[in-house]
C-alpha angles and dihedrals in degrees: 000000000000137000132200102010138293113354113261116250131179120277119243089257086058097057090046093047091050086043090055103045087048087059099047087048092040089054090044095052087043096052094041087060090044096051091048094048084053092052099048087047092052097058081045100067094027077060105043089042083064083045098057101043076045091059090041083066108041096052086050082052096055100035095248114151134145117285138146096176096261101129140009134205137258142167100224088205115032092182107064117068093224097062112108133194116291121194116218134166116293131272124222111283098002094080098104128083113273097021094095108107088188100056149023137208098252091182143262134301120215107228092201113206113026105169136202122199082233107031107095097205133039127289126199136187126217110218119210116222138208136196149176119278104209133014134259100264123114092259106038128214136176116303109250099195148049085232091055097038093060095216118217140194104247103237112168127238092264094053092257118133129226090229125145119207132204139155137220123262117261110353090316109167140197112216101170142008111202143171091238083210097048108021100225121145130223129171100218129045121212120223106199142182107237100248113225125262139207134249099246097221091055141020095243108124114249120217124189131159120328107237134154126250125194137179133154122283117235129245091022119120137183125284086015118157122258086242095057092038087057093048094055095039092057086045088062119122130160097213121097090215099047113207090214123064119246091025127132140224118239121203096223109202107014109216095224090027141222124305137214121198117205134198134175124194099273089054092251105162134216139155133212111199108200107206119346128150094358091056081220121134088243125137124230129200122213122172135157115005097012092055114124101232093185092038094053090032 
């Protein structure tokens, strides 16, 4: 039963005006969450970026490569210093990694900023290397440099590489490499076993600790294609003074390092620096605060 008349309801504008304010709130709330999804996936793949060049090392430091025993290498003419590592069907019983006398895995070069039309972050290919194992000499011992060890891009007999290929989490993007001390830019990083030396007051061969050394390799740019990388990776010496013609000389072991600058689509902003202070081949992540603005410009 009902007193006083017809119940009271809302007017059309109320219900507008309480439709409207649920919307804003309910956008706001949207675009918080949003915000706040873009961020966490942007320390992800800030994160896993530092994971993967991590991994890069750590393989050159074991030795680890791709290999599924379908060709071996060889240096068709040990005793000219020119003669680089080839890579031919195996022999019987010097298919596996490490049973080549001719040659050794020198390490991996990171080729930054691979891009597909439809990939919407960076990829980026890590390139095996080869190289010889001993000079050119009669009797022969350990090479001892890069411009002595020829280093070469493994492509199989049948024209195939041993790259692996990989991209960047969420959209994640590389806009520069660059030697933080010099400020020059490359588009590809070496990763590279440390080759023996020699005491200088004997011929013994002197071994110290394994460790990785890295620096960028000359003549490479972003978004460069694999063909072009190869080329200027074969063309790397360590001499000032190169024995070959066209090759290149590489700055192993930065003292400032290498740095990677790093974007995603909402111009979020982060930097790994490979090496530094510690000379190590490390990776260190900096985001936010710690960014270098005029570095990564």
């Amino acid at each position: 039963m009902t007193h006083g008349g017809a119940p009271a309801g809302y007017t059309i504008i109320e219900v507008m005006i309480f439709l409207a304010i649920t919307s804003v709130l309910f956008i706001g709330a949207m675009t918080s969450i949003g915000g706040k999804q873009a961020s966490v996936q942007f320390s992800q793949a800030t994160r896993d970026a530092q994971t993967k060049i991590q991994d890069i090392i750590s393989n050159v430091s074991t030795g680890f490569y791709p290999n599924n025993n379908d060709f071996t290498c060889t240096v068709p003419n040990r005793t000219t210093a020119a003669s680089r590592p080839q890579f031919i069907l195996p022999v019987v019983g010097q298919s596996t990694q490490g049973s080549s006398s001719d040659c050794i895995f020198l390490g991996k070069v990171m080729q930054l900023a691979v891009q597909d039309a439809d990939a919407s972050g960076t990829k980026y290919n890590a390139i095996s290397v080869a190289a010889r194992r001993l000079g050119h000499e009669v009797i022969a011992k350990e090479v001892v440099s890069l411009d002595e060890a020829n280093p070469t891009v493994i492509v199989k007999p049948d024209g195939n590489t041993t790259v692996e290929s990989a991209a960047f989490q969420f959209g994640l993007r590389v806009t520069k490499v660059v030697d933080a001390g010099t400020g020059t830019q490359y588009g590809a990083i070496a990763f590279f076993s440390t080759l023996p030396y020699y005491a200088e007051d004997s011929s013994d061969l002197t071994s110290g600790a394994q460790r990785v050394s890295f620096g960028g390799i000359p003549g490479t740019v972003l978004n460069q294609s694999l063909t072009d990388a190869n080329t200027q990776i074969n063309n790397i010496s360590d001499s000032s003074t190169p024995t070959g013609p066209g090759r290149t000389t590489i700055k192993m072991n930065p003292s400032e390092g290498i740095v990677i600058c790093l974007a995603d689509n909402n111009n979020r902003k982060a930097m790994l620096t490979v090496g530094g202070a510690s000379g190590q081949a490390t990776v260190r992540l900096d985001i936010d605060l710690s960014y270098n603005k005029v570095l990564c410009a």
